[in-house]
C-alpha positions in Angstrom: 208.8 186.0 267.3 210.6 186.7 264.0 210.1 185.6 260.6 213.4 182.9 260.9 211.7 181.3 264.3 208.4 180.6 263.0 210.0 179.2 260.0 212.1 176.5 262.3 208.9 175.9 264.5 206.9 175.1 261.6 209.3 172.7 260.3 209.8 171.1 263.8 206.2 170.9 264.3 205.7 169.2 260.6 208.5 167.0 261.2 207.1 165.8 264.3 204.2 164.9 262.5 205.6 163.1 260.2 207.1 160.4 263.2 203.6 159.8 264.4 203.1 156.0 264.0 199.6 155.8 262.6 197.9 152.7 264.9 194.7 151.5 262.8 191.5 151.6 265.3 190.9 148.0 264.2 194.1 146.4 264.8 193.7 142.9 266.1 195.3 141.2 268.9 198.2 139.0 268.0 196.7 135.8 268.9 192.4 135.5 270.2 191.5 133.7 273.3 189.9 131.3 271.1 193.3 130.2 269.3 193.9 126.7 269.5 195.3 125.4 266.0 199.0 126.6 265.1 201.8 126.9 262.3 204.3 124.0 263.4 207.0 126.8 264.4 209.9 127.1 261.9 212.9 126.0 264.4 210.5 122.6 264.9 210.0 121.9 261.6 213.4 122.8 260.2 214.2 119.5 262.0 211.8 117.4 260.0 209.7 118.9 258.2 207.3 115.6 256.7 206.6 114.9 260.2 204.3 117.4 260.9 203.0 117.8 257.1 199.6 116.0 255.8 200.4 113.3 252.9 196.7 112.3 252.1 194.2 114.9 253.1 194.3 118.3 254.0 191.9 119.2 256.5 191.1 123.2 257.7 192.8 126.4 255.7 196.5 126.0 256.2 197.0 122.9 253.7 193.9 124.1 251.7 194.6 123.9 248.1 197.8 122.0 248.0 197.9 119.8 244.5 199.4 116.9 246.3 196.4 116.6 248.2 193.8 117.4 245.9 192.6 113.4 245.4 191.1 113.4 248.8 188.7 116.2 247.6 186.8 114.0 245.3 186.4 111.4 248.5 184.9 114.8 250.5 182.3 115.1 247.8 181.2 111.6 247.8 181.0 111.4 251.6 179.1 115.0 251.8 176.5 113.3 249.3 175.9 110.4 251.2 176.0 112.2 254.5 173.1 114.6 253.1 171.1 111.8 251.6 171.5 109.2 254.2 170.0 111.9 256.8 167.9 114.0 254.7 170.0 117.4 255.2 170.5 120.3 253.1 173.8 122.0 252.7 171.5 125.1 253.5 170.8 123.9 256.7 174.4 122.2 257.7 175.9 125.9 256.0 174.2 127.8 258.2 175.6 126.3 261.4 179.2 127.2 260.1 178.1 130.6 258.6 176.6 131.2 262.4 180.4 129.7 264.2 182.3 131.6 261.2 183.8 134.5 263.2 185.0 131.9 266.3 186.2 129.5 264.0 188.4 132.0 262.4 189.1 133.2 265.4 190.4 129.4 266.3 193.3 129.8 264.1 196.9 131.7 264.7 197.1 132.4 261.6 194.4 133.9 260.0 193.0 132.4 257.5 193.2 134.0 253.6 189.6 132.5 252.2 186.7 134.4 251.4 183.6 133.8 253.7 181.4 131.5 251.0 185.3 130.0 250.1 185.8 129.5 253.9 182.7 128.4 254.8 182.4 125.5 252.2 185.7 124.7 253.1 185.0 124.1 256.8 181.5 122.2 255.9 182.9 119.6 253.6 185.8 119.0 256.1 183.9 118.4 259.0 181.6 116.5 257.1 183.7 114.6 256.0 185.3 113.5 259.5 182.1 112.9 261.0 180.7 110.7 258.6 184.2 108.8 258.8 183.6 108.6 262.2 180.0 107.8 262.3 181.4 105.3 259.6 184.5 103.8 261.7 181.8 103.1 264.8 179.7 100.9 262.5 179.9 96.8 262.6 182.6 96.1 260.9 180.6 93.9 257.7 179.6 97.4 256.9 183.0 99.0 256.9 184.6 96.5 254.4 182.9 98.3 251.3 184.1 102.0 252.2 186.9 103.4 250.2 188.7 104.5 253.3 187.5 101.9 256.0 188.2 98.9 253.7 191.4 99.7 253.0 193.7 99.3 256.2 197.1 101.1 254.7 194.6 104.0 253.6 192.9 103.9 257.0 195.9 104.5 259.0 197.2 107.3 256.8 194.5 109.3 257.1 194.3 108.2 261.0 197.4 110.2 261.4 197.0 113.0 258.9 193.9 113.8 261.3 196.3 114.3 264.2 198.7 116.7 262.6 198.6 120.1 264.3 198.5 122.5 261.3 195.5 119.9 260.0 192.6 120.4 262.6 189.3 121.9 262.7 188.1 123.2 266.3 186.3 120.9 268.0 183.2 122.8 268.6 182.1 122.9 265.1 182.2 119.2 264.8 180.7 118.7 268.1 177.5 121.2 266.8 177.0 120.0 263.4 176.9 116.4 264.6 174.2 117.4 267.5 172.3 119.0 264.1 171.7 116.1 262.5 172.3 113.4 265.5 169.9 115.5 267.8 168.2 112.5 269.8 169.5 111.3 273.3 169.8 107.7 271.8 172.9 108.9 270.2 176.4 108.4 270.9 177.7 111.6 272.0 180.6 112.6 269.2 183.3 112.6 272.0 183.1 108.9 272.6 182.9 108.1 268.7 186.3 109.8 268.3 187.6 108.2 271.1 186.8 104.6 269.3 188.2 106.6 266.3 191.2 107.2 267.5 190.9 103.8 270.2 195.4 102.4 269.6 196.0 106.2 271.3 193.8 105.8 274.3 195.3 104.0 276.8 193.4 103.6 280.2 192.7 106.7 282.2 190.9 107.7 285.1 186.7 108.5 285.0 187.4 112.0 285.0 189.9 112.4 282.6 187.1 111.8 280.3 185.5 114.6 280.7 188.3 117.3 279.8 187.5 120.3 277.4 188.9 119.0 273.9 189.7 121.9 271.6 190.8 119.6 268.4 192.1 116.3 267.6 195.6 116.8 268.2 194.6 118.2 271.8 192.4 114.7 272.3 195.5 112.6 271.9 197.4 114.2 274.0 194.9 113.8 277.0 195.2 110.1 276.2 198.2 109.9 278.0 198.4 112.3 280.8 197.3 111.1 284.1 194.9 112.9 286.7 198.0 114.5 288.5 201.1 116.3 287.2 202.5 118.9 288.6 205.6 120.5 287.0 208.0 121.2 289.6 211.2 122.1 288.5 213.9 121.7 285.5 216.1 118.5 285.2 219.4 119.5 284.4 221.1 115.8 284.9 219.9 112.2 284.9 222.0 109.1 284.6 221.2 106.8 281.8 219.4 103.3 282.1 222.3 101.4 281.8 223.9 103.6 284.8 220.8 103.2 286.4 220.8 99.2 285.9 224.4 99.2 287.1 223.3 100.6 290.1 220.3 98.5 291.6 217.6 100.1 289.6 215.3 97.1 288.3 213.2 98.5 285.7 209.3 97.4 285.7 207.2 97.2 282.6 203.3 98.1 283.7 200.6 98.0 281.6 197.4 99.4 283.0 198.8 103.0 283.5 199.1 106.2 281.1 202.2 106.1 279.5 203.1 109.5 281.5 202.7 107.9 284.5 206.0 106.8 285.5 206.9 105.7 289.7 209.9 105.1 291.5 209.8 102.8 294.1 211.9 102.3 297.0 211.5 100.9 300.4 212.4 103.3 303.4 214.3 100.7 305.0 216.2 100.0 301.8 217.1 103.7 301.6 218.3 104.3 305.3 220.2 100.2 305.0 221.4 100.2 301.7 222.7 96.5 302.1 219.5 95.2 302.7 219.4 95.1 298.8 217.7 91.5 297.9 218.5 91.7 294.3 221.3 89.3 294.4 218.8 86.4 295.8 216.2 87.0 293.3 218.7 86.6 290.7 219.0 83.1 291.7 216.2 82.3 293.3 212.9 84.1 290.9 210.8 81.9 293.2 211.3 84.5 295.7 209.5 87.2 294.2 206.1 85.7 295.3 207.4 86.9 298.5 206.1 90.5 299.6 208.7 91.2 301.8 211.6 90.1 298.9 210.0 92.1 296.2 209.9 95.7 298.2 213.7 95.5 298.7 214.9 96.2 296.0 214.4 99.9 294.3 212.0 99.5 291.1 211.4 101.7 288.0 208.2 101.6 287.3 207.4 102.9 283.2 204.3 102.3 281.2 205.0 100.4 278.0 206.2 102.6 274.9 205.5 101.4 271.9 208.2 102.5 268.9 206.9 102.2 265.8 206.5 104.2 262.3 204.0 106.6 263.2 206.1 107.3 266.4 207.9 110.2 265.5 205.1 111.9 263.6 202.3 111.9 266.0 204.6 113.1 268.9 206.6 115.6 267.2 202.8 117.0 267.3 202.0 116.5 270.5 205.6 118.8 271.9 204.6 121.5 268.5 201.1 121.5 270.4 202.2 122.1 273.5 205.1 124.3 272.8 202.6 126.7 271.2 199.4 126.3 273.1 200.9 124.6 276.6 204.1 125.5 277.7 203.6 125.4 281.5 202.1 122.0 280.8 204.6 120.5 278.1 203.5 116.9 280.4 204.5 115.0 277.4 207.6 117.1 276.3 209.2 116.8 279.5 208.6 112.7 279.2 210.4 112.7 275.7 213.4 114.4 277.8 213.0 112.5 280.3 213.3 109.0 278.1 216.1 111.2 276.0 218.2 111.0 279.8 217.7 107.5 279.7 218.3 106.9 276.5 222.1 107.4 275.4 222.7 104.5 273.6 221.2 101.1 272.0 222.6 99.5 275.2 220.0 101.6 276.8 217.5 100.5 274.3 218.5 96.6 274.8 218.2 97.0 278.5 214.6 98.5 278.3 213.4 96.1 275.3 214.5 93.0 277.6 212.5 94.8 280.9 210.0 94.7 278.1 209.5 98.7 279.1 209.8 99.8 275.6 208.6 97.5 272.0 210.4 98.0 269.1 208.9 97.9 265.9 211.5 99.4 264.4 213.5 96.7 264.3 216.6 98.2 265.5 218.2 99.1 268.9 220.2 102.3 267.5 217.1 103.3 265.3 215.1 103.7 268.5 217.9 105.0 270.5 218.5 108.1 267.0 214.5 108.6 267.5 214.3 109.5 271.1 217.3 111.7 270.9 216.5 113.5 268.0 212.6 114.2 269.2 214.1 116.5 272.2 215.9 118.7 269.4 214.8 122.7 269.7 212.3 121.5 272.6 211.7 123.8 275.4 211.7 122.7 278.6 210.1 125.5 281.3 209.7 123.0 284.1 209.5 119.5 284.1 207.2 116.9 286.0 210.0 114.4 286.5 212.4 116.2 288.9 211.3 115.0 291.9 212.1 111.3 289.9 215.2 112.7 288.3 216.0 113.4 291.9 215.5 110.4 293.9 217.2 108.5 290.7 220.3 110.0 291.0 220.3 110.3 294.3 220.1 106.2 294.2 223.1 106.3 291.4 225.6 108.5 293.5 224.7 106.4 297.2 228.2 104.3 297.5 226.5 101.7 298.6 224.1 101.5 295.6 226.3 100.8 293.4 228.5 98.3 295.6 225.6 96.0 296.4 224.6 96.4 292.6 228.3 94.7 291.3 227.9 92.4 294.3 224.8 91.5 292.5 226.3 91.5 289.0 229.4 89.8 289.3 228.8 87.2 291.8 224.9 86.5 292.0 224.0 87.0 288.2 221.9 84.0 288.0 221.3 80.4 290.0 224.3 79.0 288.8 226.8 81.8 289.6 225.5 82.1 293.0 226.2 78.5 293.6 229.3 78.8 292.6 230.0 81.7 294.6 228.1 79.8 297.8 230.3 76.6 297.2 233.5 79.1 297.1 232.6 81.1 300.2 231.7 77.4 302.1 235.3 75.9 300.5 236.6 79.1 301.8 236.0 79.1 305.1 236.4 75.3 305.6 240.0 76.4 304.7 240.6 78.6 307.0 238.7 76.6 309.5 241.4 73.9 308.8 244.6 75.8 308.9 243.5 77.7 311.7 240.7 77.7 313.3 240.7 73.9 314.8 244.0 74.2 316.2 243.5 76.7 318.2 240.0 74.6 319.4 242.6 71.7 320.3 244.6 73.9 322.1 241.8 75.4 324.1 
């Protein structure tokens, strides 16, 4: 080989080196198996971004430090004194449980967090201090709750209620759950579970024994088990549903129910009604709601059964979390997602609204028809929807919509059996009717016979 060859090889050789992508031995996986607590992603909170941002108390590293919150901290103090004292504790002791959990903890977060271990430690202790004495606190009688800062103060209460559900404000559940067996360590005790659930009590609607038993990773996770039901199973995508109004116009009678997860919606419909359309008895419950004692009366007629939604201020804000949580942590089980699409379907207009709010299937506390109707739409917004647990509802609804006789029977209903009085009046007509004809016609050709 020449003098000119070696000279090309060498600089092939170097410049090869040069393109070798140095990969550190250390390099840490993108997101740990313990993850659990997320950064609200940026095309969720472009579309409001106070909704998912703490306005009294920051809890956990991402809000750590923000001046706008920095009045709570004194609060943490005061509580972490009295927490000590009133159980004779050291921070020694209570630090070293955290400094044991540190690396999991850590690990807890998407993002990892930027303190120091002492800076990160104390951090963590005075938080979860803090939220177990304020639930230790909250499960007191209530004589004793009247003098707290927090407690006593029901506007204050609430606010920091809901700051404790945000998703980019949690500490992992563990932590809480093992400092409060520290200090609480005698069977007598409620466990910390059930004090969080009377915590967080206007969230928790009635479930089934078992739900009660689920892994809980943080706050915002606990909420959202309130309202799923033992069974969902995500079947399929909805890619059309008529709206309530459509639905109304078409024999659907829309059922408020209270002693059922708000997830847990049913649609009802007799076989017989489905295979003999015109057996619809809609029109004579209309004017006669006597009938609806009668068994046989009240299964022919199709029937939407949906939990009661309650619309209020905090609405938005705790389940804009919920959909962020699940977006990030459960996509093949966005169970509450897919019901915010599903009521976004229903929900057009405030026709929709005023249709639901008389069925008594949604309470407005808003105040306003259209207000709630701009809220549902605009909580679907950059939501993604793998599969939803509604299509086989979705389905069967429009199924019932498109059926010609449906919607016949259903402006039979409307336009001539509305109510008691219009049905007489329709009676009396049909009677005068065929008296008429009986007159001109029919009797003559009896005489003649």
């Amino acid at each position: 080989m020449d003098r000119a060859d070696a000279n090309h090889v060498s600089k092939k050789e170097l410049k090869g080196k040069e393109l070798v992508i140095d990969i550190p031995p250390d390099l840490e996986p993108a997101q740990w198996p313990e993850c659990c607590i997320y950064r609200v992603p940026k095309k969720l909170r472009r579309v409001n971004k106070y909704a998912y941002t703490p306005k009294l108390i920051s809890i956990g590293p991402f809000h750590h430090g923000n001046e706008d919150l920095r009045e709570m901290e004194k609060q943490k103090l005061r509580y972490f004194k009295d927490f000590c004292s009133k159980y004779s504790k050291s921070q020694e002791d209570l630090a070293s449980i955290v400094t044991e959990k540190e690396l999991q903890i850590r690990h807890s977060y998407a993002e990892a967090p930027k303190q120091g271990k002492n800076q990160f430690v104390r951090m963590i202790l005075l938080d979860a201090i803090f939220i177990i004495e304020l639930v230790v606190r909250n499960s007191e009688k209530p004589e004793e709750e009247q003098d707290d800062h927090i407690l006593g103060k029901p506007w204050l209460r609430n606010a920091i209620e809901l700051d404790l559900i945000l998703l980019e404000n949690q500490l992992p559940f563990f932590i809480l759950d093992d400092l409060y067996k520290f200090v609480f360590n005698d069977s007598s005790y409620v466990p910390f579970l059930k004090l969080c659930r009377i915590y967080f009590s206007c969230y928790d609607k009635k479930q089934p024994k078992s739900n009660r038993n689920r892994e809980v990773k943080h706050f915002t996770d606990l909420v959202r088990y309130f309202h799923i039901p033992e069974k969902l199973k995500p079947p399929g995508k909805i890619k059309h549903l008529y709206c309530a109004t459509k639905l109304d116009e078409a024999g659907v009678k829309f059922k408020a129910v209270q002693e059922r997860s708000l997830l847990d919606i049913k649609f009802r419909k007799d076989r017989c009604l489905e295979r003999c359309p015109f057996f619809n008895c809609s029109w004579l419950l209309n004017c006669l709601p006597c009938m609806k004692c009668v068994p046989c009366f009240e299964q022919m007629q199709p029937f939407l059964e949906l939990p009661v939604f309650e619309v209020g201020d905090a609405t938005e804000c705790v389940f804009r979390n919920l959909m962020a949580l699940e977006q990030c942590h459960y996509p093949k089980q966005a169970y509450i997602s897919s019901y915010i699409l599903l009521l976004d379907y229903l929900i057009n207009t405030e026709k929709d609204v005023d249709l639901l709010v008389e069925r008594k299937a949604i309470v407005n506390r808003l105040g306003s028809d259209e207000a709630v109707a701009k809220l549902v739409n605009k909580l679907g917004h950059q939501i993604v929807e793998c599969k939803s647990c509604y299509f086989d509802l979705s389905e069967m609804l429009n199924g019932h919509y498109e059926n010609f006789w449906n919607r016949n029977m259903a402006s039979l209903t409307t336009v001539y059996f509305r109510d008691i009085w219009r049905g007489t009046a329709t009676v009396v007509g049909l009677m005068v009717l065929f008296l008429t004809i009986w007159n001109i016609f029919l009797r003559h050709y009896v005489k003649f016979k």
